[in-house]
C-alpha positions as CSV (number, residue, x, y, z in Angstrom):
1,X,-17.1,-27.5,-4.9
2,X,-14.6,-25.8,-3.1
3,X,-13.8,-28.9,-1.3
4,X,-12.4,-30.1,-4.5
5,X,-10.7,-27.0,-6.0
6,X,-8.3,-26.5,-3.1
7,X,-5.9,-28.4,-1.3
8,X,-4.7,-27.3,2.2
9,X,-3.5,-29.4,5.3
10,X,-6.7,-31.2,5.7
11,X,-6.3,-32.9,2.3
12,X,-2.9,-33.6,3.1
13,X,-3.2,-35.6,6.0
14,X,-5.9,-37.5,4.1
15,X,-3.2,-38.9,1.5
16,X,-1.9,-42.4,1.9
17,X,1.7,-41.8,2.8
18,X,0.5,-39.7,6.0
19,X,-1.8,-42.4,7.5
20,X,0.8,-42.4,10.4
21,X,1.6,-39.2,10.8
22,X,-0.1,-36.7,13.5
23,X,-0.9,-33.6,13.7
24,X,1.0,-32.4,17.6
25,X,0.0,-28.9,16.7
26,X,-2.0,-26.0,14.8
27,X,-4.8,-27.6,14.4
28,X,-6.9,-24.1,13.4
29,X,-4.2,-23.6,10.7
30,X,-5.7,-27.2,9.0
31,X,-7.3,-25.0,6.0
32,X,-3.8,-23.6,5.2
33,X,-3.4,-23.8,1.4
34,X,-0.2,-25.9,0.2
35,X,0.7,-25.2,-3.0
36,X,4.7,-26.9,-2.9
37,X,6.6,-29.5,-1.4
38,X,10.3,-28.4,0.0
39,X,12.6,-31.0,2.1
40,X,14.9,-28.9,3.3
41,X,17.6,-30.2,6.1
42,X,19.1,-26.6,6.6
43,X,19.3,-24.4,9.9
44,X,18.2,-21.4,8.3
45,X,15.3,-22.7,5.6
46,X,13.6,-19.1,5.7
47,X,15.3,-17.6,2.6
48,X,14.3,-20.6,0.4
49,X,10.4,-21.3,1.2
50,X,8.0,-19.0,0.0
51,X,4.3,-19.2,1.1
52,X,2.1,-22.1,0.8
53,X,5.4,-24.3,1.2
54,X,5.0,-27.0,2.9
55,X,7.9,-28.3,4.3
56,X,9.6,-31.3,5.4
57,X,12.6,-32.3,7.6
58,X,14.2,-34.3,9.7
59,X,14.6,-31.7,12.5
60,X,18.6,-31.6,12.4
61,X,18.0,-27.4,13.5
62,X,16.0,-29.2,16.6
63,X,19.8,-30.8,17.6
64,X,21.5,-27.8,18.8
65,X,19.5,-26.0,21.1
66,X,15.4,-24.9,21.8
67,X,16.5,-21.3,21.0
68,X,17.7,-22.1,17.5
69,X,14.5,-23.9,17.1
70,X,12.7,-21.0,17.8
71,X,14.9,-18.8,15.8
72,X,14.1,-21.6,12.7
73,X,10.5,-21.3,13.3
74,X,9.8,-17.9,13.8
75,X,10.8,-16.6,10.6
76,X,9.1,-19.8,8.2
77,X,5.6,-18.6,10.1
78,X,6.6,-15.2,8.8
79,X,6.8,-16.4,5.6
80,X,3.4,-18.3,5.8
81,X,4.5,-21.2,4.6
82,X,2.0,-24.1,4.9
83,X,3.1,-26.0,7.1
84,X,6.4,-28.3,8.8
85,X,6.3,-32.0,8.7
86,X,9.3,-33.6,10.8
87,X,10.2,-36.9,10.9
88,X,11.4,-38.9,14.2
89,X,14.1,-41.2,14.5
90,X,16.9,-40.2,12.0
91,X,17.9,-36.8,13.8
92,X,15.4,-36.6,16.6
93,X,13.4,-38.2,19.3
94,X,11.1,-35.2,20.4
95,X,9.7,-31.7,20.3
96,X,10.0,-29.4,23.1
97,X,6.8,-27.8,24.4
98,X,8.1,-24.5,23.1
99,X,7.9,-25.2,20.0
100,X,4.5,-26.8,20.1
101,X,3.1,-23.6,21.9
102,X,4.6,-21.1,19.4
103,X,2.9,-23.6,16.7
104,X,-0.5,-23.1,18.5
105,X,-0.5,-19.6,18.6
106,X,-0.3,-19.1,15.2
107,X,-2.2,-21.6,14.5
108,X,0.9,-23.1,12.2
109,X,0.2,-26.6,11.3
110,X,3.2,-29.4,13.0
111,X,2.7,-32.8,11.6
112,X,4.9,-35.8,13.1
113,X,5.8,-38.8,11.4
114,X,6.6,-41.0,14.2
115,X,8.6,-43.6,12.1
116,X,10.9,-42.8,9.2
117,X,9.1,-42.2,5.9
118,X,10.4,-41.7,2.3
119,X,10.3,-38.0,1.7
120,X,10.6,-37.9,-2.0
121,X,7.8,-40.3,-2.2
122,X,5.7,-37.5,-0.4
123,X,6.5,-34.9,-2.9
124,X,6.6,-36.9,-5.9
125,X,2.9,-37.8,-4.8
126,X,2.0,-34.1,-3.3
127,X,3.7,-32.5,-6.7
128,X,1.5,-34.6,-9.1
129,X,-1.7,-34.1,-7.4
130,X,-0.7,-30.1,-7.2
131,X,-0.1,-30.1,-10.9
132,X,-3.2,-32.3,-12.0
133,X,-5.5,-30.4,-9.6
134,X,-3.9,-27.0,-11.2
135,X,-5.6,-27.9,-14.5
136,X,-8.7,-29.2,-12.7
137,X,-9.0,-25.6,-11.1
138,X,-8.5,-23.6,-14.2
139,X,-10.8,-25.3,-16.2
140,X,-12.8,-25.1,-13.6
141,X,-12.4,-21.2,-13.0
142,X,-13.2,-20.8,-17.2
143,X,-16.4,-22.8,-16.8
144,X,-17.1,-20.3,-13.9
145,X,-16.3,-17.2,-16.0
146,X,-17.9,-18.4,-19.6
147,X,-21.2,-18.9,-17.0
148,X,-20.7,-15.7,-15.5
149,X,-20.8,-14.1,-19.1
150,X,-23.7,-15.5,-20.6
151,X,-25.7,-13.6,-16.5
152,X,-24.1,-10.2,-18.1
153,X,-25.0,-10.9,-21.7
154,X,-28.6,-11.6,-20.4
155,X,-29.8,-8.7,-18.0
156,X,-28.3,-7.0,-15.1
157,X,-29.2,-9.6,-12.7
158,X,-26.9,-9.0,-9.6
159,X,-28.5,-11.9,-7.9
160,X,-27.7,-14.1,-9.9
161,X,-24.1,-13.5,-9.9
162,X,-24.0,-14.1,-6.9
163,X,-26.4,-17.3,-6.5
164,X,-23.3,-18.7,-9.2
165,X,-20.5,-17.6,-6.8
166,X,-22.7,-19.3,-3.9
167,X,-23.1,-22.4,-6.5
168,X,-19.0,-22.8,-6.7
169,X,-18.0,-22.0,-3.6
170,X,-20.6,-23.8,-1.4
171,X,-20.1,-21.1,1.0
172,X,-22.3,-18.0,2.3
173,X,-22.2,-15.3,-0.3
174,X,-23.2,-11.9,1.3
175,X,-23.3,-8.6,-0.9
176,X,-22.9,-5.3,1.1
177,X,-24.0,-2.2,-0.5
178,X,-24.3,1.6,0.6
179,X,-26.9,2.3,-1.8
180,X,-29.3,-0.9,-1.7
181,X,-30.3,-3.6,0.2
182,X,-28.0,-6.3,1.3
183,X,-28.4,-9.8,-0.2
184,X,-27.8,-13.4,1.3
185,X,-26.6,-16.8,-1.0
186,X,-28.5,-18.7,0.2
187,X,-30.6,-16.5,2.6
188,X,-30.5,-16.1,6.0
189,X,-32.5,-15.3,9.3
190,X,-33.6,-12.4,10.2
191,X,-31.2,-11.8,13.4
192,X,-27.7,-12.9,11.2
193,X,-28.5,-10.5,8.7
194,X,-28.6,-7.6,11.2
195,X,-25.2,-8.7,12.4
196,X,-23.9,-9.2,9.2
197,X,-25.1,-5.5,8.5
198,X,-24.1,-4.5,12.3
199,X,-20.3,-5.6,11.2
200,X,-20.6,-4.0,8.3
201,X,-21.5,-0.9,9.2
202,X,-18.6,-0.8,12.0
203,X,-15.9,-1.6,9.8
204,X,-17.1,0.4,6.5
205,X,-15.3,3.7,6.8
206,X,-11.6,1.1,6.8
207,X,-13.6,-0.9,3.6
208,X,-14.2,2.1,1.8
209,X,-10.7,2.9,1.3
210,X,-9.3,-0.8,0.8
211,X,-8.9,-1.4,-3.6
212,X,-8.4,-5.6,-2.5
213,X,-9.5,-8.1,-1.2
214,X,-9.3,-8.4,2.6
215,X,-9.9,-11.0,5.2
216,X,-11.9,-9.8,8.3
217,X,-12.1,-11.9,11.7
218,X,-16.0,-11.8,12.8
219,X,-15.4,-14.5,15.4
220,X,-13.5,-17.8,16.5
221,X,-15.2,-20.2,14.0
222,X,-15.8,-17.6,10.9
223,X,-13.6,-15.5,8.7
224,X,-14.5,-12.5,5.7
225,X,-13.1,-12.9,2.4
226,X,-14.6,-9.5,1.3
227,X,-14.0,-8.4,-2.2
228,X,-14.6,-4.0,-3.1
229,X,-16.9,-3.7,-5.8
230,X,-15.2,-0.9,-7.9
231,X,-16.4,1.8,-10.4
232,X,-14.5,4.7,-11.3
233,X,-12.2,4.6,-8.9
234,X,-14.9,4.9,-6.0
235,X,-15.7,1.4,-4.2
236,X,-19.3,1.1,-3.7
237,X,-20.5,-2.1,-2.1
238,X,-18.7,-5.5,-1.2
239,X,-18.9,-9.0,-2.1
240,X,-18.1,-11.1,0.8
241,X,-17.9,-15.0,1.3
242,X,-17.9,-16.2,4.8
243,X,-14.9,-19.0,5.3
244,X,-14.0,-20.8,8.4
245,X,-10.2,-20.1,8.1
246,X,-8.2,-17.1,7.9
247,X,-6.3,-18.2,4.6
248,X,-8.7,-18.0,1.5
249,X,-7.3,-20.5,-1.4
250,X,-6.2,-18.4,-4.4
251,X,-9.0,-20.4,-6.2
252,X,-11.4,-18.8,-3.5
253,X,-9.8,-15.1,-4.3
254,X,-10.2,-15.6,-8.2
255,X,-13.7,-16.5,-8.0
256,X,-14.5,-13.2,-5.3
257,X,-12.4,-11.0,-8.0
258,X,-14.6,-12.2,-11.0
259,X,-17.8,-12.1,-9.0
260,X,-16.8,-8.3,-8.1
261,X,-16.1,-6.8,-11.8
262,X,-19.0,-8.6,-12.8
263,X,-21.1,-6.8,-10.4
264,X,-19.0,-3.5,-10.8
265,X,-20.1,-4.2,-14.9
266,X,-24.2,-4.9,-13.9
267,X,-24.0,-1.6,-12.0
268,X,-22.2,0.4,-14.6
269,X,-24.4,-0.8,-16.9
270,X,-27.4,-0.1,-14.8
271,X,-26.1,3.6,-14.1
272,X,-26.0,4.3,-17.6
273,X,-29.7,2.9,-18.3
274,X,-30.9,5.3,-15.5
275,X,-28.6,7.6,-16.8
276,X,-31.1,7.9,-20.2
277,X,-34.0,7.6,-18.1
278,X,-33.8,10.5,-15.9
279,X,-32.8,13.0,-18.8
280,X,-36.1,14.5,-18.6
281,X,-35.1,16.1,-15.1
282,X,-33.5,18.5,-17.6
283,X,-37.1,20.3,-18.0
284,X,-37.5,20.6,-14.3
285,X,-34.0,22.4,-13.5
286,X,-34.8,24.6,-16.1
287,X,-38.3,25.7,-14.7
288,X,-36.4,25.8,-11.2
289,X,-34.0,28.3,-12.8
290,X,-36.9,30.7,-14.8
291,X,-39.2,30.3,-11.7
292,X,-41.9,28.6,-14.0
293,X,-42.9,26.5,-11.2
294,X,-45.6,28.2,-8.8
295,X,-46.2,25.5,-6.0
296,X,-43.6,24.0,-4.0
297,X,-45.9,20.5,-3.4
298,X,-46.0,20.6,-7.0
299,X,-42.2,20.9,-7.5
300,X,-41.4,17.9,-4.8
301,X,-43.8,15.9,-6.6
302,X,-42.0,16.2,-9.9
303,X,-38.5,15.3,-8.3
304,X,-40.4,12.4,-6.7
305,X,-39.1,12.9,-3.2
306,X,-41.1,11.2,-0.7
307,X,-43.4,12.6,2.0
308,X,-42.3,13.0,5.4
309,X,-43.7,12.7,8.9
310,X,-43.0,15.9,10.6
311,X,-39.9,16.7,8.6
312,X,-38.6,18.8,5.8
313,X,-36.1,18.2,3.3
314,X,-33.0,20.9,3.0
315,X,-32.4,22.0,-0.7
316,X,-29.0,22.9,-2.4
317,X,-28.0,23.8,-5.8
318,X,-24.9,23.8,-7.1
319,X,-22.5,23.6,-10.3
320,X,-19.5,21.6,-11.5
321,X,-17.7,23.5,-14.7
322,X,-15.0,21.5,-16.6
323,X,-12.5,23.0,-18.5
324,X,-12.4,20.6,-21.5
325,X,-9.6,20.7,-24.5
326,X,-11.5,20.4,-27.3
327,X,-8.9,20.7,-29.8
328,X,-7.3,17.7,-28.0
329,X,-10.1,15.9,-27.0
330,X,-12.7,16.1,-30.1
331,X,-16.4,16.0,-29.8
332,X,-16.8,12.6,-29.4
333,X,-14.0,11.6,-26.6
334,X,-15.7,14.7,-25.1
335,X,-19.0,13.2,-25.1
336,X,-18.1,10.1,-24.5
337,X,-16.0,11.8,-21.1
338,X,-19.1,13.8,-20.1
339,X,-21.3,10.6,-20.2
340,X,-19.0,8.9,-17.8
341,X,-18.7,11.5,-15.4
342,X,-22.5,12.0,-15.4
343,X,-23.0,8.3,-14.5
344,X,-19.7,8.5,-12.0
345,X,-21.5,11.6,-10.0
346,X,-25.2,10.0,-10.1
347,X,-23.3,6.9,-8.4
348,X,-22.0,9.1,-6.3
349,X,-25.3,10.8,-5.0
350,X,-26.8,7.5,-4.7
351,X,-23.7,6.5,-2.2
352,X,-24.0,9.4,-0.2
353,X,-27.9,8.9,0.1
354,X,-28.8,12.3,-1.8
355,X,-32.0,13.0,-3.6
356,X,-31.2,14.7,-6.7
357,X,-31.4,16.2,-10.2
358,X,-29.2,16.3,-12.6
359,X,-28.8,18.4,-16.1
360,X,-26.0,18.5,-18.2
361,X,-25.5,22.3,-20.0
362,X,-22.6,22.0,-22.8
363,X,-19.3,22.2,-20.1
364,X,-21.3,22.6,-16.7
365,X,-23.6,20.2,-14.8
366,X,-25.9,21.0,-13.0
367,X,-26.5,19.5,-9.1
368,X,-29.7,20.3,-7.3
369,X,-29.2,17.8,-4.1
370,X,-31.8,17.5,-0.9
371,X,-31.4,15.8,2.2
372,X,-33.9,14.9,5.1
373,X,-33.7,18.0,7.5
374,X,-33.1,15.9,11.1
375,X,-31.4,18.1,13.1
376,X,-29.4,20.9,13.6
377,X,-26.5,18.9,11.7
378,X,-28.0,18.2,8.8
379,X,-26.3,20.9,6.7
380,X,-23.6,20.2,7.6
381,X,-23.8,16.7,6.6
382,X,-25.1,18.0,3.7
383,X,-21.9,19.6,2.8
384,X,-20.0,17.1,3.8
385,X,-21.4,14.9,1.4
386,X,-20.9,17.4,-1.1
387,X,-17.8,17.6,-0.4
388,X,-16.9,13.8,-0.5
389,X,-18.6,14.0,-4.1
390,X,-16.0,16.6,-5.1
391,X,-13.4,14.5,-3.9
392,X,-14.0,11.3,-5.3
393,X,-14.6,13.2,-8.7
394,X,-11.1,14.4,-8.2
395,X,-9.4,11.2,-7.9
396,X,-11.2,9.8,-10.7
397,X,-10.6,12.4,-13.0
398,X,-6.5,12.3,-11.5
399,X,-6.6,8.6,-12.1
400,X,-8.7,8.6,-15.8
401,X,-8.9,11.4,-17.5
402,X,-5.7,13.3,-16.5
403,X,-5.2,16.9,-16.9
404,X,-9.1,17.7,-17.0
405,X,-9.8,20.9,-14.7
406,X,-12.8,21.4,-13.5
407,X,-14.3,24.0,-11.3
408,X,-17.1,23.4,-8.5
409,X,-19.5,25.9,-6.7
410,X,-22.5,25.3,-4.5
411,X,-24.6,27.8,-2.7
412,X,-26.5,28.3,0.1
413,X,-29.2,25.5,1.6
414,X,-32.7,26.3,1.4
415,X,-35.6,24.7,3.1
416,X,-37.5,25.3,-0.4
417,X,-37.1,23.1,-3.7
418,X,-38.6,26.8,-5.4
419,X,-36.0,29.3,-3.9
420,X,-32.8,26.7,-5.2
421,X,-32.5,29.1,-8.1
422,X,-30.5,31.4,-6.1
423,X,-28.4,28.6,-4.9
424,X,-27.9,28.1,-8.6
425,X,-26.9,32.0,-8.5
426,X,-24.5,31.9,-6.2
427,X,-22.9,28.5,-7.0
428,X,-22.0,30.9,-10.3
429,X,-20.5,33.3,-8.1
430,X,-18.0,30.7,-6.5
431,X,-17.0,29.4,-9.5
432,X,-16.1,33.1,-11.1
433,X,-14.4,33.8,-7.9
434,X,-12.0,30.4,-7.8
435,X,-10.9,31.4,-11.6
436,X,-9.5,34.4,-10.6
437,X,-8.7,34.6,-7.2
438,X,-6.1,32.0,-6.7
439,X,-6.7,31.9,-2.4
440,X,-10.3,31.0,-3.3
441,X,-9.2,28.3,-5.8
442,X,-10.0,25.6,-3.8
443,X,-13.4,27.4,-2.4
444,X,-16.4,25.4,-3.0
445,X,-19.6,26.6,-1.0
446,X,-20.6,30.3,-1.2
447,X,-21.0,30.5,2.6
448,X,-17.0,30.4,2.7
449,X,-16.6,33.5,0.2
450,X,-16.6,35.7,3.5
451,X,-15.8,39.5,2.3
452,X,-16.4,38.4,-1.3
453,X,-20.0,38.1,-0.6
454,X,-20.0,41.7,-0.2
455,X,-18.1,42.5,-3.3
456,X,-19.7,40.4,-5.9
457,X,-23.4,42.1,-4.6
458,X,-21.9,45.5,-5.5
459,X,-22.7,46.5,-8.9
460,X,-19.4,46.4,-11.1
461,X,-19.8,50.1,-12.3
462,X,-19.7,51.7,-8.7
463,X,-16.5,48.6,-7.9
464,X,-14.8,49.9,-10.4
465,X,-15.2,53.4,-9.5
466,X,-14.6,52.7,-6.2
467,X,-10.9,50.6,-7.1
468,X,-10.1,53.6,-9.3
469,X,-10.4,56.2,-6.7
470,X,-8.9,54.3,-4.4
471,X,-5.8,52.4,-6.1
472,X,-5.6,54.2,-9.7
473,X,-2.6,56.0,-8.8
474,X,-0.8,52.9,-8.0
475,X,-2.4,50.6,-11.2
476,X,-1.3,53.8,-13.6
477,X,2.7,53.7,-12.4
478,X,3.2,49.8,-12.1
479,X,1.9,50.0,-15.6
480,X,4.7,52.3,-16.7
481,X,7.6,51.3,-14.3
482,X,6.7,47.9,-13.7
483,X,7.6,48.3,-9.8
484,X,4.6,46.1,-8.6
485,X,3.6,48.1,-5.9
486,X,0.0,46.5,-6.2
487,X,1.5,43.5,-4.8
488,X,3.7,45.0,-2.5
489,X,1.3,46.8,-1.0
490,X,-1.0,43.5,-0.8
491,X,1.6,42.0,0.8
492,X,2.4,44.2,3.5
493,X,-0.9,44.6,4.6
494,X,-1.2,40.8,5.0
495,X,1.4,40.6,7.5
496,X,0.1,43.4,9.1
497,X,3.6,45.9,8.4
498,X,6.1,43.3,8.9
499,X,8.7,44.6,6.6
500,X,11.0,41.5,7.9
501,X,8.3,39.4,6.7
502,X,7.0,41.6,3.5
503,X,10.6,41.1,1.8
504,X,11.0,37.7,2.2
505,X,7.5,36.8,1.0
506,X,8.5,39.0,-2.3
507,X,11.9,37.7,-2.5
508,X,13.3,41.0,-2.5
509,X,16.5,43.1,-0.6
510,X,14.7,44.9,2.6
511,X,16.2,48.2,1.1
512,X,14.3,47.8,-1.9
513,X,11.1,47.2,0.0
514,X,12.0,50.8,1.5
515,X,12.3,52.3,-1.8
516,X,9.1,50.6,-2.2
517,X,7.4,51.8,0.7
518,X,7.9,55.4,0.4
519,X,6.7,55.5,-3.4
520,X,3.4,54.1,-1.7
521,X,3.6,56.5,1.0
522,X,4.2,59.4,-2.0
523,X,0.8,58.1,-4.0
524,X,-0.9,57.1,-1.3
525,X,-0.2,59.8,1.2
526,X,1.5,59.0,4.9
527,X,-1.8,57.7,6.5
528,X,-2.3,54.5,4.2
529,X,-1.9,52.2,6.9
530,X,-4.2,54.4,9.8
531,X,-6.6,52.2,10.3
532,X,-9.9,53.8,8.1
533,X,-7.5,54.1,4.8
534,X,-6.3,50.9,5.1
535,X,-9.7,49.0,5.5
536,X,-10.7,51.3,2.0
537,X,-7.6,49.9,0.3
538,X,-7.3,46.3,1.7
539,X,-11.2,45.8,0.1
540,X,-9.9,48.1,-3.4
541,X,-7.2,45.4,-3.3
542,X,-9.8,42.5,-3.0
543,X,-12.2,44.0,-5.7
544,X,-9.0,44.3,-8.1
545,X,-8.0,40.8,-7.7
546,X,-11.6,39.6,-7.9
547,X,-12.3,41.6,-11.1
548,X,-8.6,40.4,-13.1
549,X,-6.4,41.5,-15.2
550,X,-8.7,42.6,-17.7
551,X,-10.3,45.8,-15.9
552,X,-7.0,47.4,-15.4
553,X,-7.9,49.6,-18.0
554,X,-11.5,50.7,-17.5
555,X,-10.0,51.5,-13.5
556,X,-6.9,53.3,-14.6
């Protein structure tokens, strides 16, 4: 069916008025779409073709000179027009080889008409076939969609959206996916489907990030129209048709697009199914989190991972906390919000091969993630994946939902599902810390809190003592002369007693840092930057930035 919904060189040279005319050159670029007839008889055509012209002339540019040839041709190939048909005997008796091998190596079509011929009769006849076959192809491409319907109306059948692309296209119809199996219309041996996976798999980390369609080379004879499948935002698998020329027809693009939002619709729709299924993993966070649960076998049984031949499986828990409007919002847009992102981040899990649970707990969600333990690099690829997750919930939320904030904090792996609650613990941790420590903002794993490990351990009675003794002096006159020596004094430590450096960083006159310095030095004493008093109020400084603004007074 293709065959008759698009109309390229082939089919032009199979009309009636080109009987006599031959094709001298291109002959790969046959399967070029032509969409318009121009007869142009101009030395510089390039500004007034646009692509899928196909163009005819008597070759007057061809008089002067094989360079202005060239120049004409170079810049009508970068236009990807169709085509150049030129006719012999009114203006010219030949084509120099220069211009044949420039044709040939971009595999631009050159058709000669060795006698004169009636150009207008060409488009006149071209023109009315375009325009009848325009309304041939859209009725056919409604036919195509109203079919495509009534598959989503009837069951989530991804197959079969694609056995109906195979069934219009009469081409192979392969569907790459990074979180299931891939599929062949119609099927295919065993060694072409490893190459088809082979390619894949080489160029999926370019595919991931393409939002179009795209047109990959996999050898001389066969070309990849490949179409991202997308769902919020994020593109998980590809529908591909396999074509034997570089230019896909825009009918062949139309019915790729379709195909991919109807399987981007399935999928949703499938997400969101599961999404109501697996709400009873609820019940077995919880018992993770009150240590109901007394035997590990028993605990991987009920997340359902699957046994392993020598191997273990590497645990984290983690949290993602939004920071929802809910004046703006309303319950409902905020359920309705929540519902998506739960099915966005289950897709994403799935993407990134990650066993998981999920609960949702009013503005936080709840992650517990595991991954085959390996080798030595399979944390790490752990929290890479994590951190892809993160990222991809960040676009979508940038792209969708706008001004939605949302906080995330995972702690440390663990080679046991029953000891995850403390991951839970210190995921809690993070998050506390990237609210009010604006360096940390951005901090997302509780093996990066360095030094504020230490500090959130210590119990908040003996910090606050500890801040008090240490910086309560400074805290008690910044509140009654507003000098911010708290800051300055932060500051100068940072870059190790660059005053040069302290005063720009606090956009203020060196002198005043001076007056600065020595009201330190007079609370403080002389000896606040020897080495032991400055370690005791660099980590005061930390513990007053961890705690906020709202301990001041119980330190001071």
């Amino acid at each position: 069916m293709v065959e008759e919904m698009s109309f390229c060189i082939k089919d032009v040279l199979k009309r009636p008025l080109f009987h006599r005319a031959a094709l001298i050159a291109g002959e790969k670029g046959i399967y070029r779409e032509v969409r318009w007839v121009h007869i142009l008889e101009i030395t510089h055509a390039a500004p007034y073709v646009s692509k899928n012209d196909l163009i005819l002339t008597t070759g007057l540019w061809l008089k002067r000179s094989v360079e202005s040839g060239l120049d004409y041709m170079l810049p009508i190939i970068d236009h990807e027009t169709a085509g150049l048909c030129i006719e012999f005997g009114t203006t010219i008796d030949q084509i120099p080889e220069k211009i044949i091998e420039l044709c040939n190596k971009y595999d631009f079509p050159l058709i000669l008409f060795r006698q004169p011929v009636r150009f207008e009769e060409i488009t006149q006849d071209i023109h009315s076939f375009l325009i009848n076959r325009h309304f041939e192809v859209m009725k056919n491409l409604e036919r195509f969609s109203r079919k495509q319907q009534q598959i989503i109306l009837q069951s989530t059948d991804i197959p079969a959206v694609l056995r109906l692309l195979h069934t219009y296209t009469s081409s192979q119809v392969v569907y790459l996916s990074s979180t299931e199996m891939n599929k062949f219309y119609p099927e295919v041996d065993k060694k072409s489907a490893e190459q088809f996976s082979a390619f894949y798999k080489e160029k999926k980390n370019d595919l991931i990030s393409l939002r179009e369609a795209s047109v990959l080379k996999m050898d001389d004879c066969r070309f990849f129209l490949i179409q991202p499948v997308v769902c919020f935002g994020q593109v998980f698998s590809h529908v591909g048709i396999i074509l034997p020329q570089s230019h896909p027809t825009e009918y062949m693009m139309l019915l790729s697009d379709y195909t991919a939002k109807a399987v981007a619709t399935l999928l949703l729709r499938t997400q969101f199914l599961e999404e109501k299924i697996l709400r009873n993993q609820n019940e077995l966070i919880q018992d993770i989190l009150s240590r109901r649960i007394e035997s590990e076998e028993q605990a991987q049984m009920r997340m359902g991972l699957p046994e392993l031949n020598g191997e273990n499986y590497l645990f984290i828990g983690g949290i993602i906390e939004f920071e929802h409007d809910v004046t703006e919002a309303g319950p409902e847009q905020m359920e309705a919000m929540n519902q998506d992102i739960l099915v966005l981040i289950r897709s994403l899990l799935k993407k990134y091969r990650m066993y998981h649970l999920i609960m949702m707990k009013s503005n936080q969600i709840y992650l517990l993630c595991a991954k085959e333990t390996l080798n030595g690099e399979s944390a790490i690829l752990l929290k890479d994946n994590i951190r892809a997750l993160i990222e991809g919930l960040k676009k979508y939320i940038e792209q969708v939902l706008g001004r939605l904030a949302f906080h995330a904090g995972f702690g440390k792996t663990s080679q046991k599902l029953l000891e995850t609650w403390r991951s839970f613990n210190e995921a809690c941790q993070v998050i506390e810390l990237s609210k009010t420590v604006p360096s940390m903002k951005h901090c997302c794993f509780y093996d990066d809190l360095g030094i504020y490990q230490l500090l959130k351990a210590v119990p908040q009675p003996f910090l606050i003592t500890f801040i008090s003794d240490q910086l309560g002096s400074l805290i008690a006159y910044d509140g009654k002369h507003h000098l911010n020596l708290i800051k300055t004094l932060d500051v100068y430590f940072r870059n190790m007693g660059s005053k040069g450096e302290t005063a720009r960083q606090l956009f203020i006159h060196r002198q005043t840092l001076y007056n600065r310095l020595e009201k330190l030095a007079d609370l403080l004493g002389d000896n606040f930057f020897e080495p032991q008093r400055r370690y005791c109020l660099e980590m005061a400084l930390l513990g007053y930035e961890m705690l906020g603004s709202g301990h001041s007074e119980k330190i001071t």
